[in-house]
N, C-alpha and C positions, 0 to 999 in steps of 0.2 A: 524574268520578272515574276515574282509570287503574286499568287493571286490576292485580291482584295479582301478582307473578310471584318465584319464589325465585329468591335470591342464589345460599342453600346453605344444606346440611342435612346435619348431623353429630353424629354419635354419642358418646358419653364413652370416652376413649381407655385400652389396660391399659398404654399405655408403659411406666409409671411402674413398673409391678410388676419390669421389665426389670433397673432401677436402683436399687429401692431394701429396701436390706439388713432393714429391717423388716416388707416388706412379705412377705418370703421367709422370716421369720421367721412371722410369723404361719400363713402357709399349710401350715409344717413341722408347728406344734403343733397344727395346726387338721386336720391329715391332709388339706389341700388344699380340703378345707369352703369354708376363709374368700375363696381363690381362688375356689370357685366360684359364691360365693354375692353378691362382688362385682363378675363378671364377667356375672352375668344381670342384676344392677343397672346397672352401666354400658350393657349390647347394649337395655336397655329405656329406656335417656333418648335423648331426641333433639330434639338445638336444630336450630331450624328461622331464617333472615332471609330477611323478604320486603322488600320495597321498602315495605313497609304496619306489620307487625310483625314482632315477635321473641318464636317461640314456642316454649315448654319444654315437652315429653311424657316422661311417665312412668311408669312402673309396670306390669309384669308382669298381676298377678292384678286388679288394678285401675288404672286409666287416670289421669292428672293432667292436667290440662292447662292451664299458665298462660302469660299474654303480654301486653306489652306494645306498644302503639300506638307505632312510632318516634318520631311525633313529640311524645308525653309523654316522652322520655329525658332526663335532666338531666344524667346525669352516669355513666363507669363507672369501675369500675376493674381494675386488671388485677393478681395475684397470682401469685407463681412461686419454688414451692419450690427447694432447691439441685437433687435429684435431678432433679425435673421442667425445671429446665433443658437435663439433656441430652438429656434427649427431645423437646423441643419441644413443652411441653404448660403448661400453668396455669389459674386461675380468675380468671371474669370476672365481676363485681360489674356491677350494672347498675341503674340507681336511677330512679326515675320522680315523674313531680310526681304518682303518683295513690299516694296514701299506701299501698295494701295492692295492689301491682303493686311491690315490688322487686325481685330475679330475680342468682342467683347457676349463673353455667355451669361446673362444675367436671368437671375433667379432661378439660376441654378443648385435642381437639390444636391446633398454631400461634396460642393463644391472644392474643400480642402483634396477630398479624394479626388474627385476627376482631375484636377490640376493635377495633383504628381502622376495619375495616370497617362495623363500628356506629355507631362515633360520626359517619362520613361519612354514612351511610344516614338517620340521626335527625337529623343538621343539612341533611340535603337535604329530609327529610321536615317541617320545622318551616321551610322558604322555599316548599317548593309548596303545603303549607297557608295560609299567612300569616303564621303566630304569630311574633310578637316576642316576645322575653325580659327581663322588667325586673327590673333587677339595684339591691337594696336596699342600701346601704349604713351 
């Protein structure tokens, strides 16, 4: 078994608040509340890719911590608002053949990259294992 080693490890990004007109709306009425209340939720997620898994941390006052085995990934996908386009940011769907291990990475920065860095990472991780894929038609 090779040892574990990170790829990278990144936090959920406030780009988006930069850009988009609602979100500056809400923070108005909110007296900057809703700013700061989504700003300690984002500085407390933290995706993490290893050459092994892909791990989600979360939560503040209490801890989450979920992941996926790379090479269980099936499949991801990648999501990208208008605004978060121009920040370079979106969500990344990420689906596993272990029914209660799906895993969604939002507002995440350069999310177009990290998805194909996944998908490389989980198809490299499912030839050094062995696993073949049979595909039902």
């Amino acid at each position: 078994m090779t040892e574990e080693k990170t790829i990278w490890t990144e936090t959920a990004s406030m780009k988006d608040f930069y850009v988009t007109p609602k979100l500056w709306l809400f923070s108005l009425l909110s007296l900057g509340i809703y700013t700061l209340v989504i700003y300690f939720i984002r500085l407390y997620t933290r995706y993490t890719l290893t050459n092994q898994r892909l791990i989600v941390e979360s939560g503040l006052l209490v801890k989450r911590i979920e992941e996926i085995e790379l090479f269980r990934i099936k499949d991801t996908k990648f999501n990208q608002g208008f605004f978060q386009r121009w920040v370079d940011m979106g969500e990344i769907a990420v689906f596993s053949s272990d029914q209660t291990s799906n895993l969604i990475l939002s507002n995440m920065p350069n999310a177009r990259e990290k998805r194909e860095q996944i998908r490389a990472m989980a198809n490299q991780s499912r030839e050094d294992n062995g696993i073949r894929t049979i595909i039902n038609d």
